[in-house]
C-alpha positions in Angstrom: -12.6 2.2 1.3 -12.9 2.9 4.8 -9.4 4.5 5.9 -8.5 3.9 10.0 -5.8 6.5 10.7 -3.9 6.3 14.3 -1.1 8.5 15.9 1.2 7.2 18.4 3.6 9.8 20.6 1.5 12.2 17.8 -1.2 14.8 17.9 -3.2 14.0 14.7 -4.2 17.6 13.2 -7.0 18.0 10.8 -4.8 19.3 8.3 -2.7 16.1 8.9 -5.5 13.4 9.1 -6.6 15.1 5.9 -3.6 15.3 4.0 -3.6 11.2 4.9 -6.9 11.0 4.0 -6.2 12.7 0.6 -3.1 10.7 -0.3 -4.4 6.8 0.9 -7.9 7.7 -0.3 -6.4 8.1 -3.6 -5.2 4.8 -4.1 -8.7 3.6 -5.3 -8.1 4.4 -8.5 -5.3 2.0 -8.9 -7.2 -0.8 -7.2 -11.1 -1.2 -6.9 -10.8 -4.1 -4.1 -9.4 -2.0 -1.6 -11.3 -2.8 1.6 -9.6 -0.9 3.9 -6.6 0.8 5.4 -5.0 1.1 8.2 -2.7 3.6 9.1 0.0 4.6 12.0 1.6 7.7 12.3 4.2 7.5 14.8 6.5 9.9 16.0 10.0 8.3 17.2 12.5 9.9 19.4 14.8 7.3 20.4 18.4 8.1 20.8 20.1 5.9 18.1 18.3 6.9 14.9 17.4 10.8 16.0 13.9 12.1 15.9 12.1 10.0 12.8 8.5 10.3 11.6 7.1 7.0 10.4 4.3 5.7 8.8 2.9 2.2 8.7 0.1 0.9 6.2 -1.1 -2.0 6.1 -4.3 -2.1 2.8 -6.9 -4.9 3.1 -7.9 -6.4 -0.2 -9.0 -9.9 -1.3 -6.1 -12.4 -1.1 -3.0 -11.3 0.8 -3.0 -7.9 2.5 0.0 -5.1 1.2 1.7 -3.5 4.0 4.9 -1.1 4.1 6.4 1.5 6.1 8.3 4.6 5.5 10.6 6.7 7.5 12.0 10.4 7.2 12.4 13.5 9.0 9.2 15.1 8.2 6.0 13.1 8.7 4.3 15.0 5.4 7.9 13.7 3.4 7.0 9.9 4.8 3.5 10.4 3.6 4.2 11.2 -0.2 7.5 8.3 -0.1 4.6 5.9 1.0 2.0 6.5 -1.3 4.8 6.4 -4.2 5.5 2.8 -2.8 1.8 2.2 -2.4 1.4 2.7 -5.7 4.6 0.4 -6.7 3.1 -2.6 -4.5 -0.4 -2.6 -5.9 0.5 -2.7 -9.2 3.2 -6.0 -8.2 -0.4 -6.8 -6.7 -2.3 -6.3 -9.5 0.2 -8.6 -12.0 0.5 -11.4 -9.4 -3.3 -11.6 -8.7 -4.4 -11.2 -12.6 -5.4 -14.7 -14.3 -4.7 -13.4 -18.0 -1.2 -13.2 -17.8 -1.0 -17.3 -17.9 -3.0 -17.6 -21.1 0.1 -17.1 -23.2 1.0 -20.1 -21.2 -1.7 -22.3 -21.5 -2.0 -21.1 -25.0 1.6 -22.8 -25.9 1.0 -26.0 -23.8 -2.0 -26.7 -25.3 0.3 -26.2 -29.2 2.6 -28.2 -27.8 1.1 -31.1 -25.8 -2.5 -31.2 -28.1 -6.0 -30.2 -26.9 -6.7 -33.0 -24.4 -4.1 -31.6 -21.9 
């Protein structure tokens, strides 16, 4: 997976890109078909919300691409909140995508309506 990692209003340390690096890079073994990811660290200081840390991912697979966001005070807090969410969306992914959950289906139409249908 090749991982694209982008800081706005940010200084992107080593120990930060790697901690990123670490965290999203990990998510290949909930999905093989990851293709890539891109990722925005941004660092928001508007006057409504405070100071806020957010993180944007979008994940290319085959099929529709999974993309979320996260928000918190501390930019290494957002990381860990997104990669739990991550990991929450690609196995929604992962059921929606998967063929073998309509054979129970197709198993009971077929009982039902005879094999020509």
């Amino acid at each position: 997976m090749q991982i694209n990692i982008r800081g706005v209003h940010l200084e992107l340390t080593p120990s930060l890109k790697n901690y990123v690096q670490e965290k999203i890079g990990g998510l290949d073994k909930y999905l093989d078909g990851i293709i890539r990811a891109d990722i925005d660290l941004i660092y928001d200081k508007s006057e409504k919300e405070g100071r806020q840390n957010i993180i944007k991912v979008t994940l290319v697979v085959p099929g529709n691409d999974i993309r979320t966001e996260e928000k918190s005070d501390e930019m290494y807090a957002s990381i860990d909140l997104i990669e739990v969410k991550l990991q929450r969306l690609i196995k929604k992914y992962k059921t929606k995508r998967n063929p073998s959950r309509f054979k129970k289906q197709k198993e009971i139409l077929r009982r039902l309506f005879g094999r020509g249908e």
